[in-house]
N, C-alpha and C positions, 0 to 999 in steps of 0.2 A: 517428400512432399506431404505425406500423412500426418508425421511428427511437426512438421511446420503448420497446417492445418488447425493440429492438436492445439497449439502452441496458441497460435491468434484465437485459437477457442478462450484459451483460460485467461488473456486479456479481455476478455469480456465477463466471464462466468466470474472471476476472484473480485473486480469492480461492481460487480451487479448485488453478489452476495454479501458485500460489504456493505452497499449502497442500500439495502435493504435493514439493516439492522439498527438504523434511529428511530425506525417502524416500532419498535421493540424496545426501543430504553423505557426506564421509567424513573420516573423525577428529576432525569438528566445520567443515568446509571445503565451502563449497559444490560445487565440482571440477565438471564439465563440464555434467553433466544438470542437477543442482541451481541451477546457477549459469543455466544457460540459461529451466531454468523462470520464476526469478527476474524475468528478464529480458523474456521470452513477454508472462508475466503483466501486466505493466507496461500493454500495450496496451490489451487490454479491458477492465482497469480501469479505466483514465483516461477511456476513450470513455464507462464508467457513471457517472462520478463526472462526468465534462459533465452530463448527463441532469441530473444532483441538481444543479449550478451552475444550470441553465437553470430550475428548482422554483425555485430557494431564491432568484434573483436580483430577480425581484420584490420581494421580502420585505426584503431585505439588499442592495441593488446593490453598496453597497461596502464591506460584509464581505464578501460570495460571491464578489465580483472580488478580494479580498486572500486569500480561503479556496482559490481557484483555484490563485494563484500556487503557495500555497504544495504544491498538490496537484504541481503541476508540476512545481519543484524539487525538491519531496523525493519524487515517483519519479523523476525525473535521480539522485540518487543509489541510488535502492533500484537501478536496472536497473545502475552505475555497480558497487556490490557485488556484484550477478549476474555481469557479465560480468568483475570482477575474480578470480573465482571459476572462471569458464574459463579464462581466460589464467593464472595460477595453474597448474593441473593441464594446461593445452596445455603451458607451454610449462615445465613441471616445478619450476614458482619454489618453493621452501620459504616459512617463515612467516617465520624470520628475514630473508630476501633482502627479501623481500614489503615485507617492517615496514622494513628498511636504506632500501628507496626513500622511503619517509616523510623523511627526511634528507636526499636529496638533492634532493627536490622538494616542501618544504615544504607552500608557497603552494597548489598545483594540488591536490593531498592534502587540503587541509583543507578548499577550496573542495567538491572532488568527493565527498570520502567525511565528513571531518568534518563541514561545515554542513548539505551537500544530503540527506542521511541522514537525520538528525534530526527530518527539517521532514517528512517522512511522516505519523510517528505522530503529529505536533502538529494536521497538517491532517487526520485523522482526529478527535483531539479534538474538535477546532475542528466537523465536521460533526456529530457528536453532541450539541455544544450547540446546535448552529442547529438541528436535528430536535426536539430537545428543545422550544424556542423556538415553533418554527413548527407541529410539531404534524404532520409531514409523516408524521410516523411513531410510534407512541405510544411516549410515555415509557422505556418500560420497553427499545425498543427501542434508545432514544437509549443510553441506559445501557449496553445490550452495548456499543455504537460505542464509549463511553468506553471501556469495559474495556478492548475488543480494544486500541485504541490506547495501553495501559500496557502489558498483555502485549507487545506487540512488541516494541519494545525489550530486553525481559525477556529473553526469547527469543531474540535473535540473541545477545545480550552472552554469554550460558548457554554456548552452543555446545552444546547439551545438543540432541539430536535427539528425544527426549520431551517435553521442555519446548517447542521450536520447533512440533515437533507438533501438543501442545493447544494452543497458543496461537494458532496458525493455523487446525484448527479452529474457537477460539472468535471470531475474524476470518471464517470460511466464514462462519458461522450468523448473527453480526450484518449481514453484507450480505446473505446468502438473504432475511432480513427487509427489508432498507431494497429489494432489489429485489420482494419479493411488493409491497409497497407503491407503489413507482412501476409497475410491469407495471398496477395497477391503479388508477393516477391518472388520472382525469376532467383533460381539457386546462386546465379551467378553475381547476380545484386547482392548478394551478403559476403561475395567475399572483395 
């Protein structure tokens, strides 16, 4: 129960500290705080987003073991653009220098920012239809989880720090739900 406890913690702590780092871009740029938030955040979310693999894997062993994967890749990239976000503003890169490295290192760029990126918000989807599915979480909750997972992408593409903003709030509030829900799962409801 501890470790579950723990677990709907970091569904909150990993959205919160994320949600916080548009506070901190500057001129649309994640630059050192922002980027590091980014980055923080990574952690306690993935530890919640276990909790909901170890629910939903009864249910789905291999979906939730491909729903996993893809939770892991695509925060490899989201922390991947946090910390590109530091090093960026450490070490004073501008946008064009930033974007010239794309050119000279295609392959590793596409792998680390263009695929790994991507697969974030898809494995958000992905868990809003298996909540959907399974019932772990009522319907309506599932649906924020979709949202949130459109807005995202929305949101960084924008570079808009209001737009990042709400969109990240509405990312807080759909995990605040998916974690009241697990803080409050019976052992027996996860398998």
């Amino acid at each position: 129960m501890v470790v579950r406890r723990l677990e709907s913690l970091g569904l909150i702590i990993g959205p919160l500290l994320f949600a916080l780092s548009p506070l901190f871009w500057i001129d649309g740029h994640y630059g050192v705080t922002g980027g590091l938030l980014i980055a923080i955040a990574a952690v306690p979310w993935v530890y919640g987003l276990i909790g909901e693999y170890n629910a939903l894997r009864p249910r789905f062993p291999l979906l939730s073991g491909l729903w996993m994967l893809l939770v892991l890749i695509g925060m490899f990239g989201t922390v991947a653009f946090g910390l590109q976000g530091v090093f960026e503003s450490v070490f004073g890169i501008t946008e064009f220098r930033s974007l010239a490295t794309f050119d000279i290192y295609p392959l590793p760029v596409a792998i680390v920012l263009i695929l790994a990126g991507p697969l974030f918000p898809v494995a958000l989807l992905s868990l809003g239809a298996m909540h959907w599915w399974t019932g772990l979480t009522p319907r309506w909750s599932a649906v924020s989880l979709v949202f949130a997972a459109a807005a995202f992408p929305v949101a960084r593409i924008s570079r808009s720090v209001p737009v990042a903003f709400i969109a990240d709030l509405v990312m807080l509030a759909a995990f605040c739900v998916v974690a009241w829900f697990a803080w409050h799962r019976r052992d027996e409801e996860s398998i």
